[in-house]
N, C-alpha and C positions, 0 to 999 in steps of 0.2 A: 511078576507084576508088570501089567503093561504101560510102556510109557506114552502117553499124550501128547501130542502135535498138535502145538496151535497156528491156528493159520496167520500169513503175515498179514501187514494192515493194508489194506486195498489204499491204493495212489490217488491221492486226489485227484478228480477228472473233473474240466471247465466247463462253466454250466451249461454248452450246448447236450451236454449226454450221448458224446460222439463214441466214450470210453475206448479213447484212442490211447489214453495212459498222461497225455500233453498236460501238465498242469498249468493253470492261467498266472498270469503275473500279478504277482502279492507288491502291495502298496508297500513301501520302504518303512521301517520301524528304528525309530519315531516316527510321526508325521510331518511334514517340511510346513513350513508357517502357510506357502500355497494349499497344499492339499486340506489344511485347515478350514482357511476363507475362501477359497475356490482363484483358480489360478484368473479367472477373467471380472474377478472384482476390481476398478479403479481404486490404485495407492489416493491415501490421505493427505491432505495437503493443508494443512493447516492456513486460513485466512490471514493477511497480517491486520493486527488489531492496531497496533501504533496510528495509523492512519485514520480509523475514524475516532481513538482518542484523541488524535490534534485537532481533527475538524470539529468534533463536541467542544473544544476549548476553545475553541475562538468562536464558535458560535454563544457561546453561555458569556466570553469578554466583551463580544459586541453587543449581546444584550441588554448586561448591564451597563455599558460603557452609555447604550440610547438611553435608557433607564435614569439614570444620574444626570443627563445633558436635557432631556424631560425637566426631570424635578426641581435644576437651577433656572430654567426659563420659567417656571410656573411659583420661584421666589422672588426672581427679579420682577414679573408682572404685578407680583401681589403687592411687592414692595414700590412699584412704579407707581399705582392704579392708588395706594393710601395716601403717596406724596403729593400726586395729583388732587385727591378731595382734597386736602387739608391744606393745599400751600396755592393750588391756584395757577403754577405758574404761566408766566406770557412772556416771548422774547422783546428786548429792548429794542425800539426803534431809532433811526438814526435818517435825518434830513439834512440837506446841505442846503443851509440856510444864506450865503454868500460866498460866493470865488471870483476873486479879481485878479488880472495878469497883468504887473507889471512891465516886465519885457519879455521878448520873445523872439528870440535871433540865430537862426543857424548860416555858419558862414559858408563860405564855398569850398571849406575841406570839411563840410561834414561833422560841424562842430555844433552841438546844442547849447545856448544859456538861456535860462529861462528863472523868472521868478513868479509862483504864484501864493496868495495869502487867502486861506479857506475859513469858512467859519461852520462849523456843524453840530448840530441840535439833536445832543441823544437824549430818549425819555425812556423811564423804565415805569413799565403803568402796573408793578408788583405792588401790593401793601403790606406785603410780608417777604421779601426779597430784597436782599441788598446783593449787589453786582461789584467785585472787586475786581478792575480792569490793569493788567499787567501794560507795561509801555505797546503804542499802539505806533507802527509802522504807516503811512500814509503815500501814495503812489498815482500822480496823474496820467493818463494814457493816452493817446490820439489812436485810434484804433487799435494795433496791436505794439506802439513806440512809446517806451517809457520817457517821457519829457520832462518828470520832475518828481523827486522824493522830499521828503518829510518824517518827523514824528511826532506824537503827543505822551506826555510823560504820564505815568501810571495813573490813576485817580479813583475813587471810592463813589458809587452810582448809587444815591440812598433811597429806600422805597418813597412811591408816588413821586419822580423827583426829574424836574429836567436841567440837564447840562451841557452850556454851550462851550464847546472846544474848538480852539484856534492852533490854528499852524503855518509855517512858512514853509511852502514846497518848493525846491532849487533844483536845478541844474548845471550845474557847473561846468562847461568844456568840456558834457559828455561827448563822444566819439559815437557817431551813428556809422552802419554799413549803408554803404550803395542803395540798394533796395528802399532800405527804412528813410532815409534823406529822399529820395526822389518822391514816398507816399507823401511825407510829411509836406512837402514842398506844396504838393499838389493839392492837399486839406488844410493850406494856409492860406491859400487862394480864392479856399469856396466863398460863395456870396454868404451864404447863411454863417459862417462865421468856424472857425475851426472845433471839431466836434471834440470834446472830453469823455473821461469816464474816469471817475474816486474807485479809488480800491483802499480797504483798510484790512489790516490783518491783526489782529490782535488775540490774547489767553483772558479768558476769564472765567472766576468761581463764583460761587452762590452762596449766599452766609444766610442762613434761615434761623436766629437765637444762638444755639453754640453748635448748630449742626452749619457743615462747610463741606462744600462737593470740593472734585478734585479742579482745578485746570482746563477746561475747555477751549480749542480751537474757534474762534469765527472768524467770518468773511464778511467783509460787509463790501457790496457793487454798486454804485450809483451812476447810471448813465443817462446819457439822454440832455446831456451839458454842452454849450455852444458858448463862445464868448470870440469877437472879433481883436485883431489884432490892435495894442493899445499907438494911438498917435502919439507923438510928442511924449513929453513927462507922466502924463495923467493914464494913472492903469484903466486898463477894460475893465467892465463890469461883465459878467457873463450873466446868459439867461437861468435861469433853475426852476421857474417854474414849473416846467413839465421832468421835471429829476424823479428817478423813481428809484430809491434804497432796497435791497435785497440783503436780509441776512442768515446767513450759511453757518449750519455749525459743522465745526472740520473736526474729525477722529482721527491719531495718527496711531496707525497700526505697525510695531516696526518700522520700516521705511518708508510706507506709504499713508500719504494723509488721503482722508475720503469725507 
């Protein structure tokens, strides 16, 4: 019996078909995660997301934060704009109907006395508004030099209603600086007679039936006051017919009134 020879298995040869015997280089087994996605694909880098979740939150806080600060201006108007048709209202007016100065003496250290007695004419021209006036401060001024204080005690302002208030403004052995005694000196002297100006500061609310606002700031400025130094015993009379009253309502915000 004859035996058979099989042939051996011919050498893997690279595929130029040189059949030089060389066989080519076999890719590693496994695969490496490169030879997978190919070695010149850019690694992933995941974006960081944190950052535009903050910024979507503060943009959607701001939104509604405008949103809400919209909707209480477009209640308060609504609510302005009905109190307004229904009540009417108008600020009380306020004339300086007489001021006379008894004395008025600064000595040669700069010493102010002075007495003056005012009389002033507030009208409230509401028919549905009563005016509750908290104590009212009173404050004579020669341009920017306080010359004499005052005050008038609290009082109840009733619709369609006018109210004459008096007061004694003093000064007593105030102490002026240099500066403030040399202007005064000099607006003692003028011909037309030493110039004034009322200041009042006062709080007041609104009583409309059983509705009552809070506390309001005003300003009340009257300038444009002249009265000559008094002779002898008998006080000046000062001019006031050309006085013209301005009134300010003050808001005090924290520290600052506006």
């Amino acid at each position: 019996m004859t035996d058979r020879v099989y042939p051996a298995a011919k050498p893997t040869t690279n595929g130029n078909g040189n059949g030089n015997g060389v066989s080519a280089a076999n890719p590693s087994f496994p695969a490496t995660k490169a030879q997978r996605y190919g070695a010149t694909r850019p690694t992933y880098r995941p974006q960081p997301y944190h950052r535009r979740s903050r910024r979507r939150c503060c943009c959607t806080f701001f939104f509604w934060l405008f949103l809400i600060i919209l909707i209480l201006l477009f209640i308060v108007g609504v609510i302005g704009t009905a109190f307004y048709l229904i009540y009417r209202p108008h600020r009380p007016s306020f004339t300086v109907t007489s001021l006379k100065l008894s004395y008025f003496n600064l000595t040669s250290s700069s010493t102010l006395n002075s007495k003056f007695n005012i009389d002033i004419t507030a009208k409230n021209p509401n028919k549905d508004i009563i005016f509750v006036y908290q104590p009212t401060t009173i404050s004579i001024l020669s341009g920017d030099i306080d010359v004499g204080d005052g005050t008038i005690p609290s009082f109840n302002h009733g619709k369609k209603n006018t109210t004459l208030l008096k007061a004694s403004i003093l000064s007593n052995g105030e102490s002026l600086e240099t500066d403030s005694a040399s202007e005064l000196k000099k607006n003692m002297k003028s011909k037309n007679g030493l110039p004034l100006k009322v200041k009042l500061d006062t709080k007041v609310k609104a009583k409309m039936g059983k509705l009552k606002t809070p506390n309001v700031g005003i300003r009340v400025s009257c300038d444009g006051i002249r009265v000559h130094l008094p002779v002898g015993k008998k006080p000046a009379t000062a001019s006031t017919s050309n006085v013209k009253c301005n009134v300010d309502v003050r808001f005090k915000i924290w520290k600052w009134t506006v």
